[in-house]
N, C-alpha and C positions, 0 to 999 in steps of 0.2 A: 786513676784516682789516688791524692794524696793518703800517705799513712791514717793521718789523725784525719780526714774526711772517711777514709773507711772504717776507722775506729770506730765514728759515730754510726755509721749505720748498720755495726755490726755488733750495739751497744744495747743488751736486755734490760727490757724498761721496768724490772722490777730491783733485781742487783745491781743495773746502772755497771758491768761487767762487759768484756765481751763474752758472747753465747759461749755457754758448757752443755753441751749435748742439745742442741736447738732443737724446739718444734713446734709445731705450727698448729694453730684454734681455727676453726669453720671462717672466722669471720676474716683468716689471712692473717694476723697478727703471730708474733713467734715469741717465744720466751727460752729460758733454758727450763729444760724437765725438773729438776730440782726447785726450781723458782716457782713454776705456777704450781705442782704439788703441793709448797708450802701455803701460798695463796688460796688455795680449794681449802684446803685442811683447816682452813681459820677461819674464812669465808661463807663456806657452803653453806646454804639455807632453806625451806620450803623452797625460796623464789628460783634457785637452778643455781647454776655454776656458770660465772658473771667473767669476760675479756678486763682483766686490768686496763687497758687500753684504752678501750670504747666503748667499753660497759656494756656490752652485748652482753645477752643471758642464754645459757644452753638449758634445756633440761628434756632429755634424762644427760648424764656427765658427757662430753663428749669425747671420741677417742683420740691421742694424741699423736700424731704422724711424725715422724720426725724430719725436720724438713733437712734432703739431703744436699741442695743446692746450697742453702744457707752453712751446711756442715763442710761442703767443701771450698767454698769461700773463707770460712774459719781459718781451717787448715793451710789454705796458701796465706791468710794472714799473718798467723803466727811462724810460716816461714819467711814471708818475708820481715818480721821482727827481726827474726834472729840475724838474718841474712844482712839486718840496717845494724844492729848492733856489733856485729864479728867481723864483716867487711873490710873495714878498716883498721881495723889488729893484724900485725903482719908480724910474720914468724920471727925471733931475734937473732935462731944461731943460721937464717939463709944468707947466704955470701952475695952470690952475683943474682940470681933471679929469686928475690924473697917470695914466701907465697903466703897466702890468708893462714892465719892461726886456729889450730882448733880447741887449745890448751889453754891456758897461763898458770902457773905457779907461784904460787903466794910465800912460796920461803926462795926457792930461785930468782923470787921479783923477775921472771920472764915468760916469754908467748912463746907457742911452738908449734908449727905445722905437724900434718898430719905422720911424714916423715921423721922428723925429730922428735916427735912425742912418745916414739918409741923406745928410743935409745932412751930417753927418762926412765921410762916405766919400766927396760930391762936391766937399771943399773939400782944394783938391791941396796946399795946404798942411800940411795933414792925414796924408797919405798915409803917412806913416811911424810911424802908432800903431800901438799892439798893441793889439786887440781879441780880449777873452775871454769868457768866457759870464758873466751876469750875479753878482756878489758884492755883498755890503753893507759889507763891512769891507775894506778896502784896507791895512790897515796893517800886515798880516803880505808887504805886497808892497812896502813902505816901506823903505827903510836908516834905523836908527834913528838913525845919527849928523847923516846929511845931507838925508834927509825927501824925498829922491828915490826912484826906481823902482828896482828891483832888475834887473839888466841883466847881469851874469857872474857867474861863476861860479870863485869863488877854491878852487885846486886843493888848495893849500898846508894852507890852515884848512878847508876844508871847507864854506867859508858862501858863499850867494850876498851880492852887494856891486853897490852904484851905480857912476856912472862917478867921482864924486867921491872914492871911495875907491880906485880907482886909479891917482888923480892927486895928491890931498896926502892923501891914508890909510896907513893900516899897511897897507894890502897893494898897495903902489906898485910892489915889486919883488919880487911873488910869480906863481908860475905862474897865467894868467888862460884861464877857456874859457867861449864862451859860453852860455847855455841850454839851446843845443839841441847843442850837442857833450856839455854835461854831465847831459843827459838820457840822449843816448847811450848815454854809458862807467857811467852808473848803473845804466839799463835793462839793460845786455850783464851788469853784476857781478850787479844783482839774480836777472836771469834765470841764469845760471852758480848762486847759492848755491839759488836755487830747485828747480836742478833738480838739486844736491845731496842737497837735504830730500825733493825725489820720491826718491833713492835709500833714503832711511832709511826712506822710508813703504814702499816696495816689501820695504827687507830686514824690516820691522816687520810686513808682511802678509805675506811669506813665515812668518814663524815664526808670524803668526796661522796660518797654515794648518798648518803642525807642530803646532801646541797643537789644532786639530782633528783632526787624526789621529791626535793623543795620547788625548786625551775619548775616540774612538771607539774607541781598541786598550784602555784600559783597561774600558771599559763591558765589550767583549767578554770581557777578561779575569774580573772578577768574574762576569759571569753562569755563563762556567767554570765557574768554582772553584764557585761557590756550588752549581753543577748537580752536579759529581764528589762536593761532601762532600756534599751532601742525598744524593746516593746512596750514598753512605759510611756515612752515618750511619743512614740508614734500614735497610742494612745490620746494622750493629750492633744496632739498638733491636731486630727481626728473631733478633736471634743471643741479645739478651739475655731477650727474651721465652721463647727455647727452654731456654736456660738453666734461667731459672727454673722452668718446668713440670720440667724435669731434676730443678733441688733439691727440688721438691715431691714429686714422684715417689718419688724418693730415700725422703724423710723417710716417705710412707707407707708405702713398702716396710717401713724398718725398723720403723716403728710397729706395723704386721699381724706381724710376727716373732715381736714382744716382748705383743703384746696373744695371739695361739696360743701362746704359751707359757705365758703366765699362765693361758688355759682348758686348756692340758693339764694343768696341775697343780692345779687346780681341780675338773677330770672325775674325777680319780685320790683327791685326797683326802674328792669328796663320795661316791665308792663305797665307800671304805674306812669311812665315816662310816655310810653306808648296811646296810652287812655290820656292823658292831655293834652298829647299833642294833635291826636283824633276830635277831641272835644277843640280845640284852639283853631282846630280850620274848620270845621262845620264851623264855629265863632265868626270866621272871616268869614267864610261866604254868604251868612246868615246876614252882617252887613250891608251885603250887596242886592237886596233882593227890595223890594218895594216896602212900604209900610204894613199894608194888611199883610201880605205873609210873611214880613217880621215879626209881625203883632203874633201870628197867630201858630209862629213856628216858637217863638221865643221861650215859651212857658215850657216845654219839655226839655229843652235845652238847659235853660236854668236849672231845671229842677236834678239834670243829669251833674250839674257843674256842682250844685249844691250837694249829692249825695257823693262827687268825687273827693269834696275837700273834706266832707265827713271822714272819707276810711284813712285812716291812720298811718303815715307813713313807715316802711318797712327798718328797724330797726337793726344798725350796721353794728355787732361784737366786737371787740376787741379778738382778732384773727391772730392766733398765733400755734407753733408746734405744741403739744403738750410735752415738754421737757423734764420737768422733774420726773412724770410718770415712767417714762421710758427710762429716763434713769435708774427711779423704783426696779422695773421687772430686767432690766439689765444686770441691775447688782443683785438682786435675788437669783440668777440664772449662773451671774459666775461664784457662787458663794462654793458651786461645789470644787473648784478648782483648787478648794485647800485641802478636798481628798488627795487628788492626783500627788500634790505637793509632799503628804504625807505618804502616799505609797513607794515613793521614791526614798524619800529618808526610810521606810521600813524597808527594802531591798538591802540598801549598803547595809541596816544598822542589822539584817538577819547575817550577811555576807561576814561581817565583823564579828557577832556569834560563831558563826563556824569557824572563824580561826582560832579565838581563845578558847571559845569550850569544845569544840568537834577533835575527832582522831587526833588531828594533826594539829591540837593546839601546842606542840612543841613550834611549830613553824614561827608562832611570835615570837621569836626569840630571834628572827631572821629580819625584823621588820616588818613581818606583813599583820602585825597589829595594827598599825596606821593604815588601811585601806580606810 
C-alpha cells in the first residue's frame, strides 16, 4: 500500500491525525486514547458513552483495549516515513561508496553518515552545531539576504532571520526570540486555536447527533401517519363499498316496483283481452246455429257483452324508475362521508401538533413543520 493510502487508514477520525496510542470501542471502531477521553468528557450523558463514528451507545462506559495491531502498523509507518524522508540524503564527506545520512548540519551546510558523524561530534571545535535529521535542500533554512543559517526568530515580522540581520538588517531593532522560545509561543497559540476547532467539531457532533434524533423522530412519525390513514382509509374504501351495494340495492328495489306494476297491468289487460275474445267466438258460433236457438241463446249473450263493455278499462301509468327518490336516500347516505373526510384532515392536523407543540418541537426547525 501506498504511503498516503495508508495515511488514510491509519487517520483518527476525531484528530484527523495519525493514531497516538490506538484503541479500539466494542463496536471495532479505534481512535487515539486521548481523543475519545476528550470526547466522553464533553459528551457523556444519561443516554451512555456514544462511537463518534456510528454513533453506537455503550453504557455502563466501556473498557478501552488498545488495539496492538493497529499499534504496530503505526510503528512500521512512521518507519517507514522516516526511511522515505532520509533515503535519499546521502553522506557528503563519502568518497568512493557514499552511504545514507543520518545527520545534516545546519552551520556545516552538510549530511553525514553514520561514520562521519562522529568525527563531527568528536571535534570540540564543532560542538556548537545544530544537528537535525537528514534533509537534501538546506535553502529553506538559509536567510536569503545573507546566505546564513536561520537562528531567531523576529517577533515584529513574523520570519525567522540570521544573526546578520539583526546586526545591519531591517530587523536590527525589532523584538528577537529564539527558536526554541518561538516554537514555544507558536506550539501554546497553535495548541490554544486547535483546541478551539475541537470546540466546533464537538458543537458540529453534537448537532450531528440532533440531526439523528431528528431522521429517527421523523421515521417514526411517518410510519404513524402512514399507519392511522391506511387505517383511515381502509375504512372509508370499507364504507364506500357499503354504499355502493346501498345504491344497487336501492336501484333494484325501485326497479322490481316499476317492472310489478308494469305485470299488473299487463295481467289485467290480457284478461280483459282474454273475456272478448271468449265472448267474440261464442259471437261466431252463435251465428251459426238456426233461428230458434239463436233467438233463444242470444239474450244471455248480449247481456254478457253488455256487462263486459260496462267494466272499465284497466288503466296504463306512466311507468318509470323513481329517480329523484333514489337520488333523495343516496345523498342522505353519503352525507356522512364528510366525516371520514374530516378525520383525515384531523390525523395530519393532530400529527402537525406534535411537531410544534410536543418534546420535539425543536425539530420544526428542520422542516418537519410542513408535514
Amino acid at each position: 500500500m501506498e504511503l498516503g493510502a495508508l495515511e488514510a487508514e491509519l487517520t483518527c477520525a476525531v484528530c484527523l491525525h495519525v493514531y497516538q496510542d490506538p484503541v479500539a470501542l466494542p463496536c471495532l471502531h479505534s481512535f487515539c486514547m486521548k481523543c475519545i477521553e476528550g470526547v466522553w468528557t464533553q459528551t457523556a450523558g444519561p443516554g451512555g458513552f456514544e462511537c463518534p463514528q456510528c454513533r453506537r451507545k455503550f453504557n455502563p462506559k466501556p473498557s478501552l483495549e488498545r488495539n496492538f495491531t493497529l499499534c504496530n502498523i503505526v510503528e512500521k509507518y512512521d518507519k517507514s516515513q522516516l526511511s522515505a524522508d532520509s533515503a535519499h540524503v546521502m553522506c557528503d564527506y563519502c568518497i568512493d561508496n557514499q552511504s545514507p545520512a543520518v545527520k545534516t548540519c545546519l552551520i556545516c551546510f552538510s549530511s553525514f553518515c553514520s561514520i562521519h558523524i562522529k568525527r563531527h561530534l568528536l571535534n570540540k571545535a564543532l560542538n556548537g552545531h545544530t544537528l537535525i535529521e537528514p534533509v537534501t535542500d538546506l535553502t529553506d533554512r538559509q536567510c536569503p539576504d545573507h546566505k546564513k543559517v536561520l537562528e531567531f526568530f523576529c517577533k515584529d515580522d513574523a520570519e525567522c532571520v540570521c544573526g546578520s540581520c539583526i546586526i545591519t538588517g531591517k530587523h536590527k531593532s525589532h523584538t528577537l526570540l529564539s527558536l526554541d522560545q518561538a516554537q514555544a509561543a507558536i506550539k501554546e497559540e497553535l495548541e490554544r486555536e486547535t483546541e478551539k476547532l475541537r470546540g466546533v467539531q464537538q458543537n458540529c457532533s453534537s448537532k450531528q447527533r440532533d440531526l439523528g434524533r431528528s431522521e429517527a423522530e421523523i421515521k417514526t412519525r411517518i410510519k404513524e401517519l402512514k399507519g392511522k390513514l391506511s387505517k383511515s382509509f381502509s375504512e372509508w374504501r370499507r364504507q364506500l363499498e357499503e354504499d355502493e351495494e346501498y345504491a344497487l340495492k336501492l336501484i333494484d328495489e325501485e326497479g322490481l316496483r316499476a317492472l310489478a306494476q308494469i305485470r299488473g297491468c299487463s295481467e289485467a289487460l290480457n284478461k280483459r283481452i282474454e273475456q272478448i275474445t271468449l265472448i267474440d267466438g261464442e259471437t261466431q258460433s252463435l251465428l251459426q246455429r238456426d233461428p230458434l236457438s239463436f233467438i233463444q241463446n242470444s239474450k244471455q249473450l248480449l247481456s254478457r257483452v253488455t256487462e263486459t263493455q260496462r267494466v272499465t278499462d284497466p288503466d296504463v301509468p306512466a311507468l318509470t324508475l323513481n329517480l329523484p327518490n333514489i337520488s333523495q336516500l343516496i345523498q342522505e347516505r353519503l352525507n356522512g362521508w364528510e366525516k371520514y373526510h374530516l378525520d383525515i384532515l384531523g390525523i395530519i392536523s393532530m400529527m402537525v401538533a406534535k411537531v410544534t407543540d410536543g418534546p420535539g418541537s425543536k425539530d420544526s426547525k428542520l422542516g418537519l413543520g410542513s408535514v
